[in-house]
Biopython code that builds the backbone (N, CA, C, O; Angstrom):
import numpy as np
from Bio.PDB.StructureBuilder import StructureBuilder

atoms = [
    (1, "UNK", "N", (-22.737, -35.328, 4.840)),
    (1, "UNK", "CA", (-21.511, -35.925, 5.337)),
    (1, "UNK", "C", (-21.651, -37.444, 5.325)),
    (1, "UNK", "O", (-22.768, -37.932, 5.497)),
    (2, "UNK", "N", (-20.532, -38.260, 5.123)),
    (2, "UNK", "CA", (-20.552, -39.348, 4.819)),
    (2, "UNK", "C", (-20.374, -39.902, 6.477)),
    (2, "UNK", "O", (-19.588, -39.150, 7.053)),
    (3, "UNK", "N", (-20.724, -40.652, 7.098)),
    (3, "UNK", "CA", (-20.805, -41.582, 8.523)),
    (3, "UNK", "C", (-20.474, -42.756, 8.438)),
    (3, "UNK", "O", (-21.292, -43.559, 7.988)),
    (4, "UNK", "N", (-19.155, -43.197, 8.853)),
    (4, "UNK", "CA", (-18.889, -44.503, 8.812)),
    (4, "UNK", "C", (-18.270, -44.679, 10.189)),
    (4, "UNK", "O", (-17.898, -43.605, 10.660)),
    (5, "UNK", "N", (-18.004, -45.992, 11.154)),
    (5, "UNK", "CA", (-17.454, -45.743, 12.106)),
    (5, "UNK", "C", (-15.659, -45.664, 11.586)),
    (5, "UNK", "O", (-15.104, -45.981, 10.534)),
    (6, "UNK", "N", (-15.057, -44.983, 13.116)),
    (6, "UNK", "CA", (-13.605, -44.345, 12.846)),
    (6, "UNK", "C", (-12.743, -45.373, 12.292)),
    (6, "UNK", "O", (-12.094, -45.031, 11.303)),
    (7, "UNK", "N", (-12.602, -46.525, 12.706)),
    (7, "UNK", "CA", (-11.926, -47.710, 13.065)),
    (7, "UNK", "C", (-11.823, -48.124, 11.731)),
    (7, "UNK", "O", (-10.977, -48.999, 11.552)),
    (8, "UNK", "N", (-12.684, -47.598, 10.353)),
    (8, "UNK", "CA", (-12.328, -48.009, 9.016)),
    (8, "UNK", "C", (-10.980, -47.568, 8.648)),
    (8, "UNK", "O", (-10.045, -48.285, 8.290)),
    (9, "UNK", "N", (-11.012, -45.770, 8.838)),
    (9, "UNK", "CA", (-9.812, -45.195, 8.425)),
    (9, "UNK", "C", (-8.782, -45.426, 9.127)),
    (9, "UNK", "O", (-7.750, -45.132, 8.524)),
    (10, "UNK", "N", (-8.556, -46.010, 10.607)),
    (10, "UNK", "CA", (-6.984, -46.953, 10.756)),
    (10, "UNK", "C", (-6.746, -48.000, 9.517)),
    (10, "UNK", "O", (-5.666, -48.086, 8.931)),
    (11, "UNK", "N", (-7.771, -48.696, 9.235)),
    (11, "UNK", "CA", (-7.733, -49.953, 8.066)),
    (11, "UNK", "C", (-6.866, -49.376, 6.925)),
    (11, "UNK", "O", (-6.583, -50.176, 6.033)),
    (12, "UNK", "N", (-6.465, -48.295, 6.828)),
    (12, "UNK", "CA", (-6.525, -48.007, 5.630)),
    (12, "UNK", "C", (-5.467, -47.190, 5.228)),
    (12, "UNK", "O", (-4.922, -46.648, 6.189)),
    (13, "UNK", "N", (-4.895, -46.860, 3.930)),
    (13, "UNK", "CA", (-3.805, -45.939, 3.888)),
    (13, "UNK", "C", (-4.180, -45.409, 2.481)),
    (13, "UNK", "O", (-3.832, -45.836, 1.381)),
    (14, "UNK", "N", (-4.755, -44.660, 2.714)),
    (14, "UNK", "CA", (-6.004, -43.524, 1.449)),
    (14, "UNK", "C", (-4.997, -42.762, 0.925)),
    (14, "UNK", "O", (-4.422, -41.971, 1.673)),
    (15, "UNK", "N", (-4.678, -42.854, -0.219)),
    (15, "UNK", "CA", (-4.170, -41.590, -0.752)),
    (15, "UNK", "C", (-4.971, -40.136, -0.709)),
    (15, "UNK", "O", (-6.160, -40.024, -0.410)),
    (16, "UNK", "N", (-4.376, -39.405, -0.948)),
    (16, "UNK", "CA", (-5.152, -37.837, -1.364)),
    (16, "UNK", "C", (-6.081, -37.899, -2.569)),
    (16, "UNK", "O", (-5.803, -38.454, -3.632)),
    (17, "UNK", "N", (-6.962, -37.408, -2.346)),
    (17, "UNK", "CA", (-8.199, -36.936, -3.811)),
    (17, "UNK", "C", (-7.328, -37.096, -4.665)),
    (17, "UNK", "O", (-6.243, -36.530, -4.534)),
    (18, "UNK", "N", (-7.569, -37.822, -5.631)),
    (18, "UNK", "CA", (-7.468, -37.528, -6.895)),
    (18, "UNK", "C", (-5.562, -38.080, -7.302)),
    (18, "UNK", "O", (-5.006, -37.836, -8.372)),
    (19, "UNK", "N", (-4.912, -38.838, -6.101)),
    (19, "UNK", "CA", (-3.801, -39.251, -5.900)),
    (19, "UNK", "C", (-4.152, -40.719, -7.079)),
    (19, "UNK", "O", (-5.268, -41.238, -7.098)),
    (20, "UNK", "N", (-3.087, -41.171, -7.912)),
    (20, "UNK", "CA", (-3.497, -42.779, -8.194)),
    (20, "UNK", "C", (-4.059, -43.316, -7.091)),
    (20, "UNK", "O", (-3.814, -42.837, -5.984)),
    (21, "UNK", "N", (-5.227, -44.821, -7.322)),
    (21, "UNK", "CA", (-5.657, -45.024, -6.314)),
    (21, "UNK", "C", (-4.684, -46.284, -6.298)),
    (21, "UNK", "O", (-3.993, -46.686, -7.234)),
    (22, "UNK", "N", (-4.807, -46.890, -4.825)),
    (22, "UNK", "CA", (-3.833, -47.387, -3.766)),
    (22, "UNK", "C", (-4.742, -49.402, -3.650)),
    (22, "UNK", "O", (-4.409, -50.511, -3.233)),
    (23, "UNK", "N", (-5.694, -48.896, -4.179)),
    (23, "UNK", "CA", (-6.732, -50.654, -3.404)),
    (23, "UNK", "C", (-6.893, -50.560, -2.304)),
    (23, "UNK", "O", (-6.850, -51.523, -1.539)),
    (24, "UNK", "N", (-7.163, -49.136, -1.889)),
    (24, "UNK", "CA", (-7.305, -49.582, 0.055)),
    (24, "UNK", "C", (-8.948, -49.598, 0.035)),
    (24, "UNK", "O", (-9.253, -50.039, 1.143)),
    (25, "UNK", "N", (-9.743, -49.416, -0.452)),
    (25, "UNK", "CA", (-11.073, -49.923, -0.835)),
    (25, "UNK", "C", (-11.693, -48.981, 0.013)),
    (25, "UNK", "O", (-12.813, -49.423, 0.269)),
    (26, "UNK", "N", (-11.563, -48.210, 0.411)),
    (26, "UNK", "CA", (-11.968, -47.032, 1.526)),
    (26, "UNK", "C", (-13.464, -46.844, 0.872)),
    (26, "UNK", "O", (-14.551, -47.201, 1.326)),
    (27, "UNK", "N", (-13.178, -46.230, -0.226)),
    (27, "UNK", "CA", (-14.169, -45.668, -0.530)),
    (27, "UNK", "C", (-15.240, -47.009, -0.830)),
    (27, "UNK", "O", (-16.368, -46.537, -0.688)),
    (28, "UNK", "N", (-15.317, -47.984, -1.065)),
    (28, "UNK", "CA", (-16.298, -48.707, -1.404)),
    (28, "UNK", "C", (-16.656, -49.591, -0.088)),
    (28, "UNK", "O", (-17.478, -50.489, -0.274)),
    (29, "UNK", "N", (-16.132, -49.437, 1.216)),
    (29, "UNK", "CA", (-15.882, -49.940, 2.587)),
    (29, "UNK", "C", (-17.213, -49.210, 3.064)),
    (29, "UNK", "O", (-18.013, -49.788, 3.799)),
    (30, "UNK", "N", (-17.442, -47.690, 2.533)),
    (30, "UNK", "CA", (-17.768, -46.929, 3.526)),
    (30, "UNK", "C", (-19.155, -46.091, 2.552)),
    (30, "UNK", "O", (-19.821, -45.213, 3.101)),
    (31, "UNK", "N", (-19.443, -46.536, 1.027)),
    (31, "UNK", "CA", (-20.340, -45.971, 0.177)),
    (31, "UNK", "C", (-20.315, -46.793, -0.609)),
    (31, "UNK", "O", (-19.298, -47.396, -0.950)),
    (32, "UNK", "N", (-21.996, -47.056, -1.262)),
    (32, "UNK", "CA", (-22.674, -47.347, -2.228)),
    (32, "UNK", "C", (-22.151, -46.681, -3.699)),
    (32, "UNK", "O", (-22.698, -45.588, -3.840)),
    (33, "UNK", "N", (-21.362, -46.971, -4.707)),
    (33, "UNK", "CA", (-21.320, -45.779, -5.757)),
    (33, "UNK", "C", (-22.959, -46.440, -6.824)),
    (33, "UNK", "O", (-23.765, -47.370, -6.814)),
    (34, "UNK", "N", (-22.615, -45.116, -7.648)),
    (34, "UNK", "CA", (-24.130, -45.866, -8.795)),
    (34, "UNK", "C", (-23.918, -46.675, -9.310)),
    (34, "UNK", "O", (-24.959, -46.934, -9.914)),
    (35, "UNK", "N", (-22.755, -47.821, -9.701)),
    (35, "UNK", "CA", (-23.421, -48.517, -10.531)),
    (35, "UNK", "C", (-23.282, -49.703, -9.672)),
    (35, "UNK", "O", (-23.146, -50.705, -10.375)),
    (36, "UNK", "N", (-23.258, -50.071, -7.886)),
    (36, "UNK", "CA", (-23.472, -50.843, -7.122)),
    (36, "UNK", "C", (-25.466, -50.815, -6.997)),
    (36, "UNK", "O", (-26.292, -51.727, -7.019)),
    (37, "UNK", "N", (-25.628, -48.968, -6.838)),
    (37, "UNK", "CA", (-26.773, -49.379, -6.393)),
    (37, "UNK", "C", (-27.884, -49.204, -7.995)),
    (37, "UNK", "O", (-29.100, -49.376, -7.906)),
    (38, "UNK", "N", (-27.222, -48.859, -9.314)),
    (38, "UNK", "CA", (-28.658, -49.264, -10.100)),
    (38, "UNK", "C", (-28.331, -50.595, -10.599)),
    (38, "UNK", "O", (-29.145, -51.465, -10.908)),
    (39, "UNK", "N", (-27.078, -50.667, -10.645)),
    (39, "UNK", "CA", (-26.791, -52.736, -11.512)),
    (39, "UNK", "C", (-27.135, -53.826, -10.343)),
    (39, "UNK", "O", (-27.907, -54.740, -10.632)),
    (40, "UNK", "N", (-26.614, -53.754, -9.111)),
    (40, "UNK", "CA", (-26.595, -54.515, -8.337)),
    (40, "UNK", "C", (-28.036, -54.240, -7.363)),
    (40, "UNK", "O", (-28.385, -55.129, -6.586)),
    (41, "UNK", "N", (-28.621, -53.290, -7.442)),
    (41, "UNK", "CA", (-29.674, -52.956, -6.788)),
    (41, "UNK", "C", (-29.213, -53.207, -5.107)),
    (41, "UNK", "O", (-29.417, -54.171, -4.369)),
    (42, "UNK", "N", (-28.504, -51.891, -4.869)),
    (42, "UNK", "CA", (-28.012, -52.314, -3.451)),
    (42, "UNK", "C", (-26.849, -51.157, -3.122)),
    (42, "UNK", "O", (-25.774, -51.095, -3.719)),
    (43, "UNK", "N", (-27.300, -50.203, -1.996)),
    (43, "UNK", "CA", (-26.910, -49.083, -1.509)),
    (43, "UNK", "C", (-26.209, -49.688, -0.250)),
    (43, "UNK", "O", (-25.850, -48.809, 0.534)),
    (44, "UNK", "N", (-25.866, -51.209, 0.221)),
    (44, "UNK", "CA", (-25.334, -51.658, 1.493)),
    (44, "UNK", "C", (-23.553, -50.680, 1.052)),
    (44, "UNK", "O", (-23.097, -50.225, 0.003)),
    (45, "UNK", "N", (-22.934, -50.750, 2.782)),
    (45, "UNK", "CA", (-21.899, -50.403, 2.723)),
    (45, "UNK", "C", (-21.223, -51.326, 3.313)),
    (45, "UNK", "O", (-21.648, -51.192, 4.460)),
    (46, "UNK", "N", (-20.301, -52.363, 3.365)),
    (46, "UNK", "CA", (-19.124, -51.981, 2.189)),
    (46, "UNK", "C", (-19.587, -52.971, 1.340)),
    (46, "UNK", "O", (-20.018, -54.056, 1.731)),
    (47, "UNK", "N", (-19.477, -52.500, -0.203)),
    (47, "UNK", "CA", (-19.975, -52.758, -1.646)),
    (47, "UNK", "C", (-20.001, -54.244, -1.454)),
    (47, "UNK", "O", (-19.210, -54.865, -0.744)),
    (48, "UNK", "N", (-20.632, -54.574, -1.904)),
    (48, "UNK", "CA", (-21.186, -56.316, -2.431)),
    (48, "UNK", "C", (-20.258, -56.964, -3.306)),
    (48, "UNK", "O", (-19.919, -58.148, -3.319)),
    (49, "UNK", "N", (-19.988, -56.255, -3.851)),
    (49, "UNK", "CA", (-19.154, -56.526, -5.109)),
    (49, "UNK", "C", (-17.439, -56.298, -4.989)),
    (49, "UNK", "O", (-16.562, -56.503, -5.829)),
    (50, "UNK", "N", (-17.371, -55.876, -3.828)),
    (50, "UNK", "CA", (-16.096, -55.468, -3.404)),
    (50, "UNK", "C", (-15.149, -56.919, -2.770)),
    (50, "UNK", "O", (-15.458, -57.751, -1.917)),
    (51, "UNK", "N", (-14.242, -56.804, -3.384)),
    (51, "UNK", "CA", (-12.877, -58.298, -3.582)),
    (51, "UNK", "C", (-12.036, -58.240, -3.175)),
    (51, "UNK", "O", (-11.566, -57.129, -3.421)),
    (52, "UNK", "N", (-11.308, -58.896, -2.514)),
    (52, "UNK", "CA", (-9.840, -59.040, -1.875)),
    (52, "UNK", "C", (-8.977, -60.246, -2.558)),
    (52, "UNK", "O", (-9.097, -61.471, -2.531)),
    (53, "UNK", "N", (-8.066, -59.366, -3.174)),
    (53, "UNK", "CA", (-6.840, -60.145, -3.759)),
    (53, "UNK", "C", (-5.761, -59.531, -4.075)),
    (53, "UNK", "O", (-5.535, -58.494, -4.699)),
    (54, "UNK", "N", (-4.813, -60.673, -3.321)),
    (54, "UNK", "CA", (-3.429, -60.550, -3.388)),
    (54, "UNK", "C", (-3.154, -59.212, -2.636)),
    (54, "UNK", "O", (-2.217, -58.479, -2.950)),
    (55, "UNK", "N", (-4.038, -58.933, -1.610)),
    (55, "UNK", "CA", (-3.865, -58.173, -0.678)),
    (55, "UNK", "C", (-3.881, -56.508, -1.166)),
    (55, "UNK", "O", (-3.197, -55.594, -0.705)),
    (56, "UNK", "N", (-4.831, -56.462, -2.179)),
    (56, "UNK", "CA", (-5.640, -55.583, -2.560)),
    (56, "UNK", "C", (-7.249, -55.884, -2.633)),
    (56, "UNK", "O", (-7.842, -56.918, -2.940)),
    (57, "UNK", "N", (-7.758, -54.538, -2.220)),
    (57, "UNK", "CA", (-9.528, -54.626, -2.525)),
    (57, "UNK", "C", (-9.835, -54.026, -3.886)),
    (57, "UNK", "O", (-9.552, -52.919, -4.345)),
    (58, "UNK", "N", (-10.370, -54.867, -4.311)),
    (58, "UNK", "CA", (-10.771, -54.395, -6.280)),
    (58, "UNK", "C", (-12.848, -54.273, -6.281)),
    (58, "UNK", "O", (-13.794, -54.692, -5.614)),
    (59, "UNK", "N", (-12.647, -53.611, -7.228)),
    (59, "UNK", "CA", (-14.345, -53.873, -7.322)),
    (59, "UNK", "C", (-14.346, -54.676, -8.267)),
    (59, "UNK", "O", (-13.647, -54.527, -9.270)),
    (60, "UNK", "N", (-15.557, -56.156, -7.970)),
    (60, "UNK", "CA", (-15.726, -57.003, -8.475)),
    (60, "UNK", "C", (-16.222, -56.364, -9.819)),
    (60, "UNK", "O", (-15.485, -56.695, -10.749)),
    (61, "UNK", "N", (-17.314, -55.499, -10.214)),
    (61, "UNK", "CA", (-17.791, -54.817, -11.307)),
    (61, "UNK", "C", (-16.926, -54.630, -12.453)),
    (61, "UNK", "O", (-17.292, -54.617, -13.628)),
    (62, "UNK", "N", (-15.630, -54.474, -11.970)),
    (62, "UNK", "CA", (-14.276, -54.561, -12.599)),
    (62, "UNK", "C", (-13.244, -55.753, -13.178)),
    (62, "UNK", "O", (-12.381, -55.909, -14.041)),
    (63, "UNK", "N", (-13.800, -56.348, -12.308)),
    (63, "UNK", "CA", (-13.014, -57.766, -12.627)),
    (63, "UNK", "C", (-13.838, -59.040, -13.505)),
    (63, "UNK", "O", (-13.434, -59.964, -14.211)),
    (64, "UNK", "N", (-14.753, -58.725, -13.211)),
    (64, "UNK", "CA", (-15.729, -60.118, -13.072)),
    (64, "UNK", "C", (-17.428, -59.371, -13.185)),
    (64, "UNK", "O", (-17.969, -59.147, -12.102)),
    (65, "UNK", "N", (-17.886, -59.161, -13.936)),
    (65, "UNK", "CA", (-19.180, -58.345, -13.633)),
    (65, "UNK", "C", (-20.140, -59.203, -14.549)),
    (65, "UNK", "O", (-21.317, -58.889, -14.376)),
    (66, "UNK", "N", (-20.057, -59.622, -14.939)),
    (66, "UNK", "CA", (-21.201, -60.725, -16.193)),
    (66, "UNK", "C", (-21.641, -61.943, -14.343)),
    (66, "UNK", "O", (-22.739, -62.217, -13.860)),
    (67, "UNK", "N", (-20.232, -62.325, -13.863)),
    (67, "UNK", "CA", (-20.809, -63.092, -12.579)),
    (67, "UNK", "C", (-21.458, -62.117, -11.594)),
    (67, "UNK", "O", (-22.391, -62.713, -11.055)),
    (68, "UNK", "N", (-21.380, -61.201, -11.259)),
    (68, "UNK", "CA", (-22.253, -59.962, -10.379)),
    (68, "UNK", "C", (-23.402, -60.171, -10.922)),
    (68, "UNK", "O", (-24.196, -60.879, -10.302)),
    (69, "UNK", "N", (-23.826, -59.553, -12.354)),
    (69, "UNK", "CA", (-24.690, -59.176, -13.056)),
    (69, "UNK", "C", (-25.722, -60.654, -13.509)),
    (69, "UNK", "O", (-26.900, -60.780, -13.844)),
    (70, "UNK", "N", (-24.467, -61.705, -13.290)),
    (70, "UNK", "CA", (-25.634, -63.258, -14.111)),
    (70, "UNK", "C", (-26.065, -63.105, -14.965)),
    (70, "UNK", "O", (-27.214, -63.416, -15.280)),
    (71, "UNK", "N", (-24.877, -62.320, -15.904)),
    (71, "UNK", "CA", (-25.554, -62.960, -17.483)),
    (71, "UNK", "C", (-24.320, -63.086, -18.600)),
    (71, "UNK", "O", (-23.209, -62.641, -18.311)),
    (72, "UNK", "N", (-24.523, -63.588, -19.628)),
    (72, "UNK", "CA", (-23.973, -63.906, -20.248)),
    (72, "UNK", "C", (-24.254, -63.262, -21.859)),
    (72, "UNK", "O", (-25.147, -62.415, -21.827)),
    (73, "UNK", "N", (-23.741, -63.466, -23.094)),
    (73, "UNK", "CA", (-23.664, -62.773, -24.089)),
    (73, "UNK", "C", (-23.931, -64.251, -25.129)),
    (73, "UNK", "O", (-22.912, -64.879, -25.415)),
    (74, "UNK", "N", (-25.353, -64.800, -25.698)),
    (74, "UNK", "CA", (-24.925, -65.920, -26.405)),
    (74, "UNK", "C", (-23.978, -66.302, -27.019)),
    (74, "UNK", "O", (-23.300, -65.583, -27.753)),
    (75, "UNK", "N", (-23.733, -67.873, -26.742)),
    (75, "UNK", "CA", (-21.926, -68.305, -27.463)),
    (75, "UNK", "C", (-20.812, -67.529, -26.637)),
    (75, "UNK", "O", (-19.856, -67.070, -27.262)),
    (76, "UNK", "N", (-20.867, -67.416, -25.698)),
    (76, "UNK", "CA", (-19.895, -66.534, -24.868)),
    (76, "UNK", "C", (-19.734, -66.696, -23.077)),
    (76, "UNK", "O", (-20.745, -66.653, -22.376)),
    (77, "UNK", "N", (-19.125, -66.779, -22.810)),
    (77, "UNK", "CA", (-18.348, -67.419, -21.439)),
    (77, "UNK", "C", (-18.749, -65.957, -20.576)),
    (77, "UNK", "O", (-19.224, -64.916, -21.030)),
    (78, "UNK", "N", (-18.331, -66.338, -19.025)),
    (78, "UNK", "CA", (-18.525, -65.201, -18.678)),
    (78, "UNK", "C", (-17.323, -64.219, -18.935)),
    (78, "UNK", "O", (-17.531, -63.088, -19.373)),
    (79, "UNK", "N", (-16.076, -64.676, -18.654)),
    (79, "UNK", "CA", (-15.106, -63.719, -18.995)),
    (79, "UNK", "C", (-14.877, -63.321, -20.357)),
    (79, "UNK", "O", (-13.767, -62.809, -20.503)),
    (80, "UNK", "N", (-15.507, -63.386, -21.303)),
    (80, "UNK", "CA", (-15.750, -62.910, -23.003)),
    (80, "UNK", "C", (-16.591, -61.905, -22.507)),
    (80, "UNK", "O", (-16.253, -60.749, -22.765)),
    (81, "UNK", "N", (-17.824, -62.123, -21.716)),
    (81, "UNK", "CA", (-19.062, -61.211, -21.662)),
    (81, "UNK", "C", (-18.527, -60.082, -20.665)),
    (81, "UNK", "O", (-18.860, -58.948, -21.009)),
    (82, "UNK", "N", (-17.988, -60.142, -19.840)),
    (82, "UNK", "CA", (-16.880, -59.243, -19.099)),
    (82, "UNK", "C", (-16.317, -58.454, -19.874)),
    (82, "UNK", "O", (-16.866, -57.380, -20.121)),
    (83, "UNK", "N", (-15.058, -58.791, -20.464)),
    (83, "UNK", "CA", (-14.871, -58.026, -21.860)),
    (83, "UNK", "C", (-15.121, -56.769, -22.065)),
    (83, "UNK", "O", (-14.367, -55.798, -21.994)),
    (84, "UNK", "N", (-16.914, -56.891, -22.485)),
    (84, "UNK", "CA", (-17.396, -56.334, -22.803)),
    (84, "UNK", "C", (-18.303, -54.734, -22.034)),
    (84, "UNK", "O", (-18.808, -53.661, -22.364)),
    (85, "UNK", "N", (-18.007, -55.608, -20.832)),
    (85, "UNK", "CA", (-18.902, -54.510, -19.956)),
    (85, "UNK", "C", (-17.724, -53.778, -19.212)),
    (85, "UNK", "O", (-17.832, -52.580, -18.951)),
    (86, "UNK", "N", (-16.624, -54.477, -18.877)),
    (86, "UNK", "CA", (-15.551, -53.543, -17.905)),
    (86, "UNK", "C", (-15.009, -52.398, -18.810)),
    (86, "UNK", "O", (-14.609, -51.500, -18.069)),
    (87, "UNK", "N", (-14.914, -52.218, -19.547)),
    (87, "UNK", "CA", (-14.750, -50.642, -20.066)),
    (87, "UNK", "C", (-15.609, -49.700, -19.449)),
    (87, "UNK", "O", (-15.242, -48.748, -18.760)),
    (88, "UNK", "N", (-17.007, -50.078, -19.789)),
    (88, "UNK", "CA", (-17.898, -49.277, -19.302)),
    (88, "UNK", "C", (-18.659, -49.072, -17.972)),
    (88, "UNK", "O", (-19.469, -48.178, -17.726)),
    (89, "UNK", "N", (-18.293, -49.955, -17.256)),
    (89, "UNK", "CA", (-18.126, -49.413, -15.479)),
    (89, "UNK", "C", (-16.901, -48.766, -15.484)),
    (89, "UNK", "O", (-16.745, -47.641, -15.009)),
    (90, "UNK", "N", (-16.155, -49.328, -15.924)),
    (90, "UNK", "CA", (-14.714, -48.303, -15.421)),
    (90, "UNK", "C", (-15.256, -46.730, -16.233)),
    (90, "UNK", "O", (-15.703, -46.037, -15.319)),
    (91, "UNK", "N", (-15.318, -46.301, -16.980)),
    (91, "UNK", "CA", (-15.840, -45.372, -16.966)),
    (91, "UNK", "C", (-17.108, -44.678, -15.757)),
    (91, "UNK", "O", (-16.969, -43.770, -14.938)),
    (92, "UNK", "N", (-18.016, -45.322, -15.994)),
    (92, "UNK", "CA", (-19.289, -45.426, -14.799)),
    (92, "UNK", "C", (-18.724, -44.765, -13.332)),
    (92, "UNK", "O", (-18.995, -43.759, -12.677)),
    (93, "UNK", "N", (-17.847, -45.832, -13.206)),
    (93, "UNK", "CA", (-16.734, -45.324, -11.794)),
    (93, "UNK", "C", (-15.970, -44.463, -11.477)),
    (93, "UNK", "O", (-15.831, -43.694, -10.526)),
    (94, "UNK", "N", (-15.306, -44.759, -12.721)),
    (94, "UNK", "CA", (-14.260, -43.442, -12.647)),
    (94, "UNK", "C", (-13.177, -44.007, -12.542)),
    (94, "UNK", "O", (-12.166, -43.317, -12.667)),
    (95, "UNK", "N", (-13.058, -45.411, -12.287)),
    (95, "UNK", "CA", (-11.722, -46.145, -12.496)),
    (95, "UNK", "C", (-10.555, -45.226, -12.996)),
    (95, "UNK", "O", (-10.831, -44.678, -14.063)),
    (96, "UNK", "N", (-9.573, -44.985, -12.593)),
    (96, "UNK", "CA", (-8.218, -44.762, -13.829)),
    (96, "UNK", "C", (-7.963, -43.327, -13.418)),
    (96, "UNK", "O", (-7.097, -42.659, -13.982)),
    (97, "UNK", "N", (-8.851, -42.764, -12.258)),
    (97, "UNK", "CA", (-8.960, -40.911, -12.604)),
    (97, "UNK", "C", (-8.739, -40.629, -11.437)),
    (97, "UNK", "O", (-9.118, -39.531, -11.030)),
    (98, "UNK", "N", (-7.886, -41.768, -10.329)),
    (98, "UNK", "CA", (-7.540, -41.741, -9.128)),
    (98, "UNK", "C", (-8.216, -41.509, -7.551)),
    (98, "UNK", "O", (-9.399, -41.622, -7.870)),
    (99, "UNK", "N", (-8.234, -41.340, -6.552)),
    (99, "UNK", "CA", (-8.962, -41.929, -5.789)),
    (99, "UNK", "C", (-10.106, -40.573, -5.519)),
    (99, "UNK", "O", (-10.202, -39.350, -5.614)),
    (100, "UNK", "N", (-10.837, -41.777, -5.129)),
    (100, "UNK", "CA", (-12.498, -40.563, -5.086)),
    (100, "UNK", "C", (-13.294, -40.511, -3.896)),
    (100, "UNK", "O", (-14.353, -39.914, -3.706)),
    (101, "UNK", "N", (-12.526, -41.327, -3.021)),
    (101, "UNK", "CA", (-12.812, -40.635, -1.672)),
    (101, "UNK", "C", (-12.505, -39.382, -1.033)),
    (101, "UNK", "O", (-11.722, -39.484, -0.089)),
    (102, "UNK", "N", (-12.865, -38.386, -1.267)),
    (102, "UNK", "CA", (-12.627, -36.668, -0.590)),
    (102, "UNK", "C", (-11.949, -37.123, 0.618)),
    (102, "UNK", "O", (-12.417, -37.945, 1.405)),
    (103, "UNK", "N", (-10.504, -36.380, 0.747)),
    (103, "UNK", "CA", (-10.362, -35.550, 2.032)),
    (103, "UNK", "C", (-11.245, -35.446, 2.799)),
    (103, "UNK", "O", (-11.432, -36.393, 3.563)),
    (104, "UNK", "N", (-12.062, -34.335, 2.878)),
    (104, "UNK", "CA", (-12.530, -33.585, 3.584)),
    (104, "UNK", "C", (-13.382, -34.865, 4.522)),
    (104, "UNK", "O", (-13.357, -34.628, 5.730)),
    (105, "UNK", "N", (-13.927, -35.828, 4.233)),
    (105, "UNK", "CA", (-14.128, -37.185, 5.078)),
    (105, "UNK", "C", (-13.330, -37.442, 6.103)),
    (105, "UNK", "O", (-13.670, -37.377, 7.284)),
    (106, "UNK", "N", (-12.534, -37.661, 5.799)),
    (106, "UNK", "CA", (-11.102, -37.870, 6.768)),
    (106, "UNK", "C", (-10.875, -36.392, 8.056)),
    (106, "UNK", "O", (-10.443, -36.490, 9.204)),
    (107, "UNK", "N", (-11.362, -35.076, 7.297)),
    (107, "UNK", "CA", (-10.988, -34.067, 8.041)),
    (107, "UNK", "C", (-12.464, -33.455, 9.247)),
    (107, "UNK", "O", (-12.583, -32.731, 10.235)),
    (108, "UNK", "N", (-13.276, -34.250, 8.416)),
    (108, "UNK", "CA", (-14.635, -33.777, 9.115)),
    (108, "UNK", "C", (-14.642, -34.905, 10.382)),
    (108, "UNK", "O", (-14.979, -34.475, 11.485)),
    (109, "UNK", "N", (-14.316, -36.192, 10.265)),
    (109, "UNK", "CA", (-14.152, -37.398, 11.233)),
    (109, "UNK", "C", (-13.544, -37.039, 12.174)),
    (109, "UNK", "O", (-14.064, -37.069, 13.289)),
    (110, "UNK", "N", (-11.918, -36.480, 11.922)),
    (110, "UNK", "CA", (-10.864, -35.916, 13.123)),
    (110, "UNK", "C", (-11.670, -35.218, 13.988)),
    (110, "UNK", "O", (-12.075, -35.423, 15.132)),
    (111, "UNK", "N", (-11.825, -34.238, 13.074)),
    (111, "UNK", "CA", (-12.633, -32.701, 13.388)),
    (111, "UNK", "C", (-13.842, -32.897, 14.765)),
    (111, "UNK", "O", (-13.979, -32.079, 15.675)),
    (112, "UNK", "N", (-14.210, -33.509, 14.692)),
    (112, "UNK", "CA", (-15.504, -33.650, 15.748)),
    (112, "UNK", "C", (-15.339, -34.838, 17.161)),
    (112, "UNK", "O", (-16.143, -35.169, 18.032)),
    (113, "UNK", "N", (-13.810, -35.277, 16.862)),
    (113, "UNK", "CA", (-13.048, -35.498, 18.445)),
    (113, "UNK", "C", (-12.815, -37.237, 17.871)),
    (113, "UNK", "O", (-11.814, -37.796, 18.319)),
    (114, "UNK", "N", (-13.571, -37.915, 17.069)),
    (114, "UNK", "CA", (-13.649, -39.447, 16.903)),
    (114, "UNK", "C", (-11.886, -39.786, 17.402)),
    (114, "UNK", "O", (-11.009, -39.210, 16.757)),
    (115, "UNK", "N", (-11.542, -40.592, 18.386)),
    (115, "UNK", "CA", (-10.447, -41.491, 18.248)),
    (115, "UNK", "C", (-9.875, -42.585, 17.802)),
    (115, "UNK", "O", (-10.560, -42.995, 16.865)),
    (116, "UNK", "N", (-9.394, -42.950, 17.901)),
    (116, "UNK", "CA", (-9.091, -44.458, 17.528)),
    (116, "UNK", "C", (-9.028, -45.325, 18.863)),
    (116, "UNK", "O", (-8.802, -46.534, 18.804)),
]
sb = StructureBuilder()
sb.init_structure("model")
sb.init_model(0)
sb.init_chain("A")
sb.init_seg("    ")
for serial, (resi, resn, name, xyz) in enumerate(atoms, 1):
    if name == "N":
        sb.init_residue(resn, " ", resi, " ")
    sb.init_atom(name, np.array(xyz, "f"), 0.0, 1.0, " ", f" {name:<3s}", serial, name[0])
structure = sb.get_structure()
């Protein structure tokens, strides 16, 4: 079971599994995914790499990951070298395949009395 305190999920307005995702950053608020903890070397919660803009939370890995990562592609900027890698975290992630925080998080939290 995933353990986060309650007071995240007021923060938040989570769609359902697998609903388009929303930017409520839930899931990266409250878990490490893999390619935070083998690229970034870092299982902290909420993600390192995790961004606020324009009043959405994005994963930086997504936006900007050559600056996460500190590196570059010779003859090439960081956003050229970006480019190149955000396809393949978004895959990695799961980007695009809608939200991947489980229910059952939300139902196991209620479930055992937590209030707000």
């Amino acid at each position: 079971m995933i353990s986060f305190p309650f007071h995240i999920l007021q923060d938040h307005d989570k769609p359902l599994y697998g609903e388009p995702c929303n930017n409520c950053g839930l899931c990266c608020r409250v878990q490490a995914c893999k390619v935070s903890e083998i690229f970034l070397k870092s299982s902290q919660a909420p993600c390192i790499a995790l961004e606020y803009h324009d009043g959405k939370l994005l994963c930086g890995m997504l936006i900007r990951p050559a600056h996460y990562l500190g590196i570059t592609f010779p003859d090439a900027t960081a956003e050229t070298a970006s480019q190149y890698l955000i396809p393949q975290f978004r895959l990695l992630i799961g980007a695009g395949d809608g939200c991947s925080m489980p229910d059952e998080v939300l139902a196991v939290k209620l479930k055992v009395g937590e209030t707000a």
